[in-house]
VOBA-1610 file (N, C-alpha, C; in pm, whole numbers, padded with zeros to 5 digits, always signed):
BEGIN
Unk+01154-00817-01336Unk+01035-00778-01413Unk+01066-00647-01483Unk+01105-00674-01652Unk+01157-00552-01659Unk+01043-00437-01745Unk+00899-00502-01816Unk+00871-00433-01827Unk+00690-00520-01787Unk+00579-00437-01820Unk+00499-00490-01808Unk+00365-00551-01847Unk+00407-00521-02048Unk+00325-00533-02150Unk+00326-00739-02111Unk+00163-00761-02145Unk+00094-00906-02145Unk+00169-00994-01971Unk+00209-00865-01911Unk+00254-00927-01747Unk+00057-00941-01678Unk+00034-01022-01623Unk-00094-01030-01496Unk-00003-00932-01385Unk-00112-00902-01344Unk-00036-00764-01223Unk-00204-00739-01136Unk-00165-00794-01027Unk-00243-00785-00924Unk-00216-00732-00814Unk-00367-00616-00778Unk-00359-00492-00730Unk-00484-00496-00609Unk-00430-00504-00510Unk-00545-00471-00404Unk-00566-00343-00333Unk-00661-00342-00338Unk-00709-00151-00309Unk-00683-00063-00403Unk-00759-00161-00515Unk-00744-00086-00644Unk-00865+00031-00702Unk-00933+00044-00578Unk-01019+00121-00612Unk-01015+00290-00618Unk-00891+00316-00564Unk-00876+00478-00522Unk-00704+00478-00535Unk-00666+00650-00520Unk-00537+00650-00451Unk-00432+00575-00550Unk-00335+00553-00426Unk-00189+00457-00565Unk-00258+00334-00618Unk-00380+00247-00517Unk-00386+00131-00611Unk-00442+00140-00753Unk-00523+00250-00780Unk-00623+00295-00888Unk-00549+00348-00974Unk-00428+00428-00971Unk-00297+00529-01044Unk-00215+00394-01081Unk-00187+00293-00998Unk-00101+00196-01067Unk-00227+00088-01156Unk-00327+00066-01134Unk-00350-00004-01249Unk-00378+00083-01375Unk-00430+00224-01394Unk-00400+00290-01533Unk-00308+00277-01562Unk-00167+00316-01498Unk-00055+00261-01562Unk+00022+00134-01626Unk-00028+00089-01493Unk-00007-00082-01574Unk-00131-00136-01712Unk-00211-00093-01684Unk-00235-00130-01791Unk-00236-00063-01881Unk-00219+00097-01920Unk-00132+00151-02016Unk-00039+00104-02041Unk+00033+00033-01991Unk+00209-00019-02067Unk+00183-00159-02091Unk+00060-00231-02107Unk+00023-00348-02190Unk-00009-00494-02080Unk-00051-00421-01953Unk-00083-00542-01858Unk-00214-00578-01841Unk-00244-00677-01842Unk-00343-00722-01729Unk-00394-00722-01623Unk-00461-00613-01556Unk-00450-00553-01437Unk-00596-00630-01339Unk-00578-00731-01227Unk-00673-00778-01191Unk-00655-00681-01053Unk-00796-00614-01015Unk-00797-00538-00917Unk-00934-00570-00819Unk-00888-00509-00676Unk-00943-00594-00624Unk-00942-00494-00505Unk-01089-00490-00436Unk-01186-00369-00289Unk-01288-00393-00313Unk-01310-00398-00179Unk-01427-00382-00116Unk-01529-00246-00143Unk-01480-00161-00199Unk-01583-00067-00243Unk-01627-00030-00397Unk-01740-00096-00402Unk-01748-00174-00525Unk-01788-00042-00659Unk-01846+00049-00648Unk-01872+00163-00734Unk-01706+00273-00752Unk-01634+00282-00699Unk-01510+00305-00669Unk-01398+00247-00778Unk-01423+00090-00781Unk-01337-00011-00865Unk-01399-00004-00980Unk-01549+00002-01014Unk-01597+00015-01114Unk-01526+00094-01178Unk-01527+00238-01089Unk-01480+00353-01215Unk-01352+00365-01235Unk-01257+00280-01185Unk-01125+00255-01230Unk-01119+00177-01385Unk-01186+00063-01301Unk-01201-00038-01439Unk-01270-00004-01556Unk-01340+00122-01571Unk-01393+00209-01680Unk-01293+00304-01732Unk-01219+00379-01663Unk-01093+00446-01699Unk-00971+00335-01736Unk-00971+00275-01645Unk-00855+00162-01780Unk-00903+00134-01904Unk-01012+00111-01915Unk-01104+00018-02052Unk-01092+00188-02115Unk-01125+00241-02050Unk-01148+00445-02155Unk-01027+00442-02251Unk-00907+00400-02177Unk-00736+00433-02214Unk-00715+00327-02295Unk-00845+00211-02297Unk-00793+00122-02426Unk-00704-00006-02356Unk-00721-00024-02209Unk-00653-00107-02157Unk-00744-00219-02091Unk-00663-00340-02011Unk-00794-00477-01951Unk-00796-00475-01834Unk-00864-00453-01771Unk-00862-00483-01574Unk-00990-00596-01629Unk-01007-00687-01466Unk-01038-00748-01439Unk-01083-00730-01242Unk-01232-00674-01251Unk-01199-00652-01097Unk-01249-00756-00979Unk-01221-00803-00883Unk-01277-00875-00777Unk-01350-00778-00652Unk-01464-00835-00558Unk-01491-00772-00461Unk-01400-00928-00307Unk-01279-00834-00294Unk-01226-00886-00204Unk-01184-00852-00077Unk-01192-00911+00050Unk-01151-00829+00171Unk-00978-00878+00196Unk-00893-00791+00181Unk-00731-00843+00231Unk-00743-00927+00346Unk-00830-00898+00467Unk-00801-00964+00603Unk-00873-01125+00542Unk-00934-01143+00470Unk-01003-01296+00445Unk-00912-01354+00349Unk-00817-01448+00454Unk-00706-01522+00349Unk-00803-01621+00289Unk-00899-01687+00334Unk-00959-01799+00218Unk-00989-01689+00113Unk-01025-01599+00096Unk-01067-01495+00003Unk-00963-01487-00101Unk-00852-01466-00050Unk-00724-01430-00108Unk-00696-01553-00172Unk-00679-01644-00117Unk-00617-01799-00160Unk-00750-01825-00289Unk-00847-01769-00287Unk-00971-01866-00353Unk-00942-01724-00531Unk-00871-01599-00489Unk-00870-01541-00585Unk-00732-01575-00673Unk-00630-01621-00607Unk-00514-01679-00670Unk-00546-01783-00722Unk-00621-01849-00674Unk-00652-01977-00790Unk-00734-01964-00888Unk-00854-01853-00933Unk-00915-01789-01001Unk-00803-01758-01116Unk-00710-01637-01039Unk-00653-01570-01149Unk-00603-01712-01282Unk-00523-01796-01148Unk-00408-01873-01243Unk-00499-01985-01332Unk-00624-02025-01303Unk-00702-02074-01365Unk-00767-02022-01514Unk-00810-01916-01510Unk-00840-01859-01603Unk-00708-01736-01659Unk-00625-01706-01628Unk-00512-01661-01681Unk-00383-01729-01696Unk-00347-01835-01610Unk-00189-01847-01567Unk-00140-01816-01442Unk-00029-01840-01402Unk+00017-01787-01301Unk+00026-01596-01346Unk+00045-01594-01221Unk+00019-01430-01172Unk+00160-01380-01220Unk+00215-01267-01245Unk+00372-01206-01280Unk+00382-01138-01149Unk+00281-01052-01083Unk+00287-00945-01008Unk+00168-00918-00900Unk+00218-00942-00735Unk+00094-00880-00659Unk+00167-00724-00621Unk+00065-00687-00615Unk+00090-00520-00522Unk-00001-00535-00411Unk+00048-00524-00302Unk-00061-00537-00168Unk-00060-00408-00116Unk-00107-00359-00151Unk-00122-00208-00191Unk-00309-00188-00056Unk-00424-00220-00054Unk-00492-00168+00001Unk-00463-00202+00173Unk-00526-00067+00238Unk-00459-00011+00389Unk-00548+00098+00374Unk-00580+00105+00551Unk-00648+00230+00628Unk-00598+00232+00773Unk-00654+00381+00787Unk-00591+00433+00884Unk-00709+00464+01007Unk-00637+00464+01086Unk-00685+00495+01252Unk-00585+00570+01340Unk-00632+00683+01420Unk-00537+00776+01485Unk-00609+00750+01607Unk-00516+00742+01731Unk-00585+00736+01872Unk-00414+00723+01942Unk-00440+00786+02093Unk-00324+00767+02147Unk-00344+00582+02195Unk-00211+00586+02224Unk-00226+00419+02295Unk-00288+00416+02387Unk-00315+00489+02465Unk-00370+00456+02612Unk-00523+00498+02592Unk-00622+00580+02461Unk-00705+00569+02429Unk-00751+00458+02340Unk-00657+00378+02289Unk-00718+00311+02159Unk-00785+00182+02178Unk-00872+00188+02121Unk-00983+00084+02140Unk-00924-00067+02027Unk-00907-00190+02148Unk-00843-00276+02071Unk-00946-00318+01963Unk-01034-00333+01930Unk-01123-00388+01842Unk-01096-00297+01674Unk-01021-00139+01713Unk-00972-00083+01602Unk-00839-00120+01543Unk-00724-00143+01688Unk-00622-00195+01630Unk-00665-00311+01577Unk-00660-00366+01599Unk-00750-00565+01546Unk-00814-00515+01380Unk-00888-00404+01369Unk-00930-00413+01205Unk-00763-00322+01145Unk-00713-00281+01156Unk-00617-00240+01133Unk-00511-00304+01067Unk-00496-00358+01176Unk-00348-00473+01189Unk-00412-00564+01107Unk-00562-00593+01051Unk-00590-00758+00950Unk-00591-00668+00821Unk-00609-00583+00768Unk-00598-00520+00665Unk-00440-00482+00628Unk-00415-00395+00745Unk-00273-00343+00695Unk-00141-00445+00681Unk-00155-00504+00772Unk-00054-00616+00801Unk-00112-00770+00747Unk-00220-00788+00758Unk-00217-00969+00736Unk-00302-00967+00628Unk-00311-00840+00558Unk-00368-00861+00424Unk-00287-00839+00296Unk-00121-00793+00370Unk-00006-00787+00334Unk+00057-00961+00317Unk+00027-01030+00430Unk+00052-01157+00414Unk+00002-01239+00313Unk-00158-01221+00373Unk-00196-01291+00284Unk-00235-01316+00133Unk-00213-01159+00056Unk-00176-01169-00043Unk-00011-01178-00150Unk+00060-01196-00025Unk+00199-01265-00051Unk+00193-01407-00072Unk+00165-01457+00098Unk+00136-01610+00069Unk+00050-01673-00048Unk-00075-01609-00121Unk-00140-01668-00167Unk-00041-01651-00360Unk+00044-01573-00360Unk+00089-01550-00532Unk+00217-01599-00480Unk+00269-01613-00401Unk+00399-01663-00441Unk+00422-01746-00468Unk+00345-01896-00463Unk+00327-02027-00563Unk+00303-02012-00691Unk+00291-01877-00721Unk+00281-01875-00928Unk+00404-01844-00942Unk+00449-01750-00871Unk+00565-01695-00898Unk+00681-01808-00918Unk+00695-01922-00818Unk+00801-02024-00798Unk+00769-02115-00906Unk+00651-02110-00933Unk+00569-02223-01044Unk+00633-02170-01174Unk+00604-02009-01168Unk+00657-01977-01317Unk+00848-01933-01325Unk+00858-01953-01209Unk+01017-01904-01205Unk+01037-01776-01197Unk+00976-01678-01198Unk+00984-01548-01219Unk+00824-01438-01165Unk+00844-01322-01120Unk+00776-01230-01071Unk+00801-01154-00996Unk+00731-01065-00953Unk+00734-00944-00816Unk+00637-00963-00766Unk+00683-00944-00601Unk+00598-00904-00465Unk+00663-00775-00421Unk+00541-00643-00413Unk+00590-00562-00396Unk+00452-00501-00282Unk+00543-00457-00175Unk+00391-00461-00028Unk+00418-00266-00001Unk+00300-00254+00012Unk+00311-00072+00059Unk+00342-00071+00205Unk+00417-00023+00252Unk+00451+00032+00382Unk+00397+00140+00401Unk+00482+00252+00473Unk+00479+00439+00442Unk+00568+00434+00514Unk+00635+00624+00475Unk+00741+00646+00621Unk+00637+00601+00742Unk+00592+00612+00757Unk+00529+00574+00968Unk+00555+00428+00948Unk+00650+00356+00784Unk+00713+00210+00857Unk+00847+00236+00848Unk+00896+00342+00860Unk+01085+00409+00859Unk+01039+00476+01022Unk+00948+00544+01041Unk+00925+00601+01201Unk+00862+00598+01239Unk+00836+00595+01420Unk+00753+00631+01495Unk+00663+00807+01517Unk+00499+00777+01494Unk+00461+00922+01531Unk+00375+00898+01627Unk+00349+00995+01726Unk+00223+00996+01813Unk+00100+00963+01747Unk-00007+00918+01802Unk-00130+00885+01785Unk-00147+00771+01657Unk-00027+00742+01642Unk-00056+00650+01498Unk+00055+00489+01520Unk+00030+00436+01632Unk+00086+00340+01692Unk+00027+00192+01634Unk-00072+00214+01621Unk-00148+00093+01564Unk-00100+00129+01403Unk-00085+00215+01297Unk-00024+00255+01160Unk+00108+00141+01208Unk+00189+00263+01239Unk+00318+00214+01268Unk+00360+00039+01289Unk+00287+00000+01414Unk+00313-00108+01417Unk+00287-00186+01248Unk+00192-00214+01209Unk+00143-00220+01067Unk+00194-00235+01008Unk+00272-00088+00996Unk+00370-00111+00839Unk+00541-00113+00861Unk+00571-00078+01012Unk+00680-00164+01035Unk+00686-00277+01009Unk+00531-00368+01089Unk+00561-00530+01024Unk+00564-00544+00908Unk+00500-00486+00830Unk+00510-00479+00655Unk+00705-00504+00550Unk+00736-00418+00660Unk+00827-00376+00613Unk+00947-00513+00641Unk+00963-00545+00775Unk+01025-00638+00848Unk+01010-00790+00782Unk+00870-00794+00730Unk+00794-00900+00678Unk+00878-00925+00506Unk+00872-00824+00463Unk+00889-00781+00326Unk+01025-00842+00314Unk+01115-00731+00384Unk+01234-00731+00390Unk+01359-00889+00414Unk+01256-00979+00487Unk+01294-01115+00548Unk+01280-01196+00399Unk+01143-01180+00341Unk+01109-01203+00180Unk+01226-01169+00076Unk+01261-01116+00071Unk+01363-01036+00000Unk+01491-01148+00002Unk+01518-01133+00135Unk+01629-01231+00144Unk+01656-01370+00149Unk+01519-01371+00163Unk+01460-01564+00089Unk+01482-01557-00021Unk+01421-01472-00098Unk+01376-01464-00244Unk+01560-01474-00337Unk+01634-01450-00275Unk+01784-01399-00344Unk+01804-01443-00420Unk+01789-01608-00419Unk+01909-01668-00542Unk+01819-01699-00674Unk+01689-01634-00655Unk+01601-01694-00764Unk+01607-01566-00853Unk+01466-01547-00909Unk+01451-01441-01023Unk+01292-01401-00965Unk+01283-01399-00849Unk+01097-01350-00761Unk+01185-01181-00712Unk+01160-01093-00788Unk+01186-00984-00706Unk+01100-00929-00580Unk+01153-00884-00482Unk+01066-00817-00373Unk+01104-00680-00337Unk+00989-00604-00338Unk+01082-00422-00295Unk+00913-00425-00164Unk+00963-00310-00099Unk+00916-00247+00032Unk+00869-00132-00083Unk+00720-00034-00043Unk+00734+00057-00095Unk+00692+00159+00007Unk+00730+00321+00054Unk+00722+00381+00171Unk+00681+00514+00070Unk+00561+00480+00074Unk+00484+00669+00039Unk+00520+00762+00168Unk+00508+00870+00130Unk+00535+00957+00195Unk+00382+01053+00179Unk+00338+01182+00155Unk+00231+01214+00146Unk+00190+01196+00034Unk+00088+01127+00014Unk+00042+01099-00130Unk-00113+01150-00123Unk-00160+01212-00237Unk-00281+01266-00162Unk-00415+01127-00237Unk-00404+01063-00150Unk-00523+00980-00171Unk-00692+00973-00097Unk-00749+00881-00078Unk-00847+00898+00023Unk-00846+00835+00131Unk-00746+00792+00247Unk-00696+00704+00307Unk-00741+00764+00457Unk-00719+00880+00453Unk-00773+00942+00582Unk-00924+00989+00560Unk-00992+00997+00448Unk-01146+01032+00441Unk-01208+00935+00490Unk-01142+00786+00451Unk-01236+00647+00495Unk-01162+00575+00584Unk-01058+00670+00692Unk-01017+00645+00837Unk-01124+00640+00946Unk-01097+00567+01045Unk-01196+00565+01142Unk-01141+00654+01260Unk-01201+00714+01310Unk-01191+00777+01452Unk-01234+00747+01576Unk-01186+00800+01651Unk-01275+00759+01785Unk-01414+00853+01825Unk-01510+00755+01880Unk-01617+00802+01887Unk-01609+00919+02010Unk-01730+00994+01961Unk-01693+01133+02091Unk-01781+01262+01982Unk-01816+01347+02085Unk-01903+01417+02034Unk-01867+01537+01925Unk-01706+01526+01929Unk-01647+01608+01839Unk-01572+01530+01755Unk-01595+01410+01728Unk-01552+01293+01597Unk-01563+01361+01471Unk-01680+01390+01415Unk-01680+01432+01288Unk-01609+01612+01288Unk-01602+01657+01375Unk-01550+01765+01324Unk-01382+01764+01368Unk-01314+01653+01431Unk-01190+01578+01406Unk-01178+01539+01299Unk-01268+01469+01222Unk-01275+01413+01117Unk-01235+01530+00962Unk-01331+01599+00981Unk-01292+01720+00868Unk-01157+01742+00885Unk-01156+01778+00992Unk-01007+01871+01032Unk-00884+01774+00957Unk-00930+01659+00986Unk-00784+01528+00919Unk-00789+01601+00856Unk-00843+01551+00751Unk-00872+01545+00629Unk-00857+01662+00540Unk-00867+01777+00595Unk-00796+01930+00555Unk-00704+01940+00591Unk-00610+01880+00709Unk-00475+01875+00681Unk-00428+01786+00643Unk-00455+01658+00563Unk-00390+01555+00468Unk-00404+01612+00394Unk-00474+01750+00321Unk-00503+01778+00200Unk-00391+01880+00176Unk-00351+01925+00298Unk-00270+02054+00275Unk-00105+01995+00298Unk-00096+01824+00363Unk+00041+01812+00323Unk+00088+01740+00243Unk-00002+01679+00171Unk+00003+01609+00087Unk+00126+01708-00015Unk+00260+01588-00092Unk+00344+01695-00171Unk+00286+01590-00309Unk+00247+01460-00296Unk+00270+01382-00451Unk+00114+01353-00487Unk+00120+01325-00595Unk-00034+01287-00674Unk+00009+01131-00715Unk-00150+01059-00702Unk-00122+00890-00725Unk-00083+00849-00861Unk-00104+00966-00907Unk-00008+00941-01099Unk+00101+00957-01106Unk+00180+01020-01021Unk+00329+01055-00970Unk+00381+00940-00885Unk+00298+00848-00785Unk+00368+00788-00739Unk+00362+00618-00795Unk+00258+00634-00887Unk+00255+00514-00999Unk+00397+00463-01059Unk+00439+00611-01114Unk+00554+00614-01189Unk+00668+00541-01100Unk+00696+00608-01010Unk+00794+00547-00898Unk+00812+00413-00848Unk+00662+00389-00866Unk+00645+00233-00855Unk+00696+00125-00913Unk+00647+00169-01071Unk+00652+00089-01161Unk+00854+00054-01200Unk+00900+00215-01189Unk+01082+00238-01196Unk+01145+00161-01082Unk+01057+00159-00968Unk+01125+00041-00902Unk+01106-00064-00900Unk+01007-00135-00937Unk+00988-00277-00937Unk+01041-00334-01087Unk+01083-00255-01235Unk+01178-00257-01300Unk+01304-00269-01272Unk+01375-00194-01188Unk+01479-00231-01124Unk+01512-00283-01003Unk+01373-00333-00954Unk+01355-00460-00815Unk+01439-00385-00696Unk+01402-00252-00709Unk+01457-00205-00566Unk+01408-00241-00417Unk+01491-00275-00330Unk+01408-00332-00191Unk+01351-00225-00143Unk+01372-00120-00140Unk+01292+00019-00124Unk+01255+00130-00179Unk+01109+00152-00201Unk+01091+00248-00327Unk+01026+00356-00231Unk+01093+00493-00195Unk+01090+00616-00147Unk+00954+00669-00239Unk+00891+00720-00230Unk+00797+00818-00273Unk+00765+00940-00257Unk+00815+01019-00316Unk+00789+01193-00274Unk+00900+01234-00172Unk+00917+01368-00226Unk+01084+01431-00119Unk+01022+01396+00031Unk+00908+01395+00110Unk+00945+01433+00212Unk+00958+01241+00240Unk+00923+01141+00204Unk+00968+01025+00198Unk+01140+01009+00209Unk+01184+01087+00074Unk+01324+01089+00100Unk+01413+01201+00262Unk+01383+01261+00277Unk+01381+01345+00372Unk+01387+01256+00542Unk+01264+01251+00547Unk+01247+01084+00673Unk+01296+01007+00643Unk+01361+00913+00553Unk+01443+00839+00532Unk+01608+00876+00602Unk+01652+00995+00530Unk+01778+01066+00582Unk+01796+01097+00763Unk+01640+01144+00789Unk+01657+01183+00906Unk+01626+01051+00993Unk+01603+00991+00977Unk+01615+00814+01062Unk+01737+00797+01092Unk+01814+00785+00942Unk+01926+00747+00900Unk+01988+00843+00997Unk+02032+00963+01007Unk+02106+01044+01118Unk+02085+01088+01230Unk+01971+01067+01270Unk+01946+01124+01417Unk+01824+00958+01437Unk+01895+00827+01460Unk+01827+00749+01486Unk+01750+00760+01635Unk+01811+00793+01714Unk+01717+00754+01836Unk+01664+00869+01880Unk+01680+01029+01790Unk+01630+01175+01844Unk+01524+01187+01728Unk+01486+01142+01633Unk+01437+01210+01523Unk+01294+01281+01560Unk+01281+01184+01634Unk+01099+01314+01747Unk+01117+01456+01717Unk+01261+01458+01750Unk+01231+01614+01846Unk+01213+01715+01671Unk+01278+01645+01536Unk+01259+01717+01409Unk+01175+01706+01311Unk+01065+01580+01383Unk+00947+01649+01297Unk+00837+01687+01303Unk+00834+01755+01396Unk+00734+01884+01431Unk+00819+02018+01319Unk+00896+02004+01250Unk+00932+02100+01164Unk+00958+02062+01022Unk+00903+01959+01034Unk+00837+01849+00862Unk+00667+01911+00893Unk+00619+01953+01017Unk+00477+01927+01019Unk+00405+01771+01020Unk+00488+01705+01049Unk+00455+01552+01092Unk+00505+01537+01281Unk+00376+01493+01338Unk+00390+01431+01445Unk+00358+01596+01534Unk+00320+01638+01490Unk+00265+01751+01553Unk+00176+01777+01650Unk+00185+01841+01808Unk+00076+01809+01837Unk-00031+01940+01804Unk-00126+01939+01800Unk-00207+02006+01750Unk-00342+02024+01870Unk-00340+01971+01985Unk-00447+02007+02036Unk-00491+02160+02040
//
């Protein structure tokens, strides 16, 4: 997919953050951008800023974890457009709890969003893709799917499977012309931890602030910065698209200190304990 003027390019969790930064872009460079959340005043004002820039979205109110949802919007698209060129399974939230606190009913919304809403908007476009001979599947991970951190076990698991999932795709995908890349943000400053859930307790909301002032303070990239990155890799169908130095950084340090890397990032300021 080398560029993305009159490409369909479908975007879930297109309402905020990278999914909202990649459909201005995509549809600045001449796409068709069908986008698609559950938070419906949010997507609106995306799909008003594309249309502002002179560009077409098309938005859905869809949940990732409801594969009939998913399956019933792939046949939408290709009905009234064609087959699809491009999914981004791009929407994901977060939950922090140790394991031995975490309430399974959170991992369970977690894991159907982060992980099987990763599936199921794979499974449901990759019959356009084979239909039309050609496209990208490109699924968001993060570094916490390159490493393990405390309190974010239910993340991790997530977008490790993301990644594992992706990656198996990839090597199906080989002998054709369906590109697949992994993509691993690193701090991106979106709203991902504002509309995180916590555990209940009488000091929740003022846990809650606290995230959320320190996602703000490590955040290094902006979702217009990591648009760009996006778009340069799924042009050149990279299986992994790094986002922001400290992305590249955790990458390296996996890569060299595989089974110690704990003990070095408490001096990234990741995995910190902070009580």
């Amino acid at each position: 997919m080398r560029q993305f003027k009159d490409k369909i390019c479908v975007i879930t969790g297109a309402a905020s953050g990278i999914g909202a930064a990649c459909a201005l872009a995509m549809a600045a460079d001449g796409a068709l951008v069908i986008g698609t959340d559950l938070r419906q005043d949010m997507l609106a004002e995306t799909k008003a800023a594309v249309e502002k820039q002179g560009g077409r979205m098309e938005t859905f109110m869809v949940d990732v974890a409801d594969r009939d949802a998913m399956f019933d919007l792939a046949a939408t698209v290709e009905k009234n457009h064609g087959a699809a060129d491009l999914i981004l399974n791009n929407a994901g939230v977060a939950f922090g709890a140790t394991v031995e606190e975490m309430p399974l009913d959170d991992f369970k919304w977690l894991m159907d969003i982060n992980f099987w809403g990763v599936v199921n908007g794979t499974q449901a476009f990759l019959p356009h893709f084979r239909a039309k001979g050609s496209g990208h599947v490109a699924n968001v991970s993060s570094i916490f799917g390159l490493i393990g951190v405390p309190t974010q076990s239910a993340y991790n698991a997530a977008k490790f499977g993301v990644l594992g999932f992706t990656e198996a795709l990839r090597h199906e995908m080989r002998d054709g012309n369906i590109g697949v890349s992994t993509i691993h943000p690193g701090g991106i400053n979106t709203n991902i931890v504002r509309h995180a859930r916590f555990q209940q307790g009488p000091d929740a909301e003022t846990e809650r602030e606290e995230a959320i002032e320190r996602f703000a303070q490590l955040t290094r990239t902006q979702p217009d910065g990591a648009a760009k990155v996006i778009m340069k890799g799924i042009r050149k169908n990279k299986a992994r698209i790094l986002i922001g130095p400290d992305a590249h950084v955790v990458d390296w340090i996996r890569r060299l200190f595989p089974a110690n890397y704990l003990r070095l990032l408490p001096m990234m300021d990741i995995g910190r304990d902070r009580d």
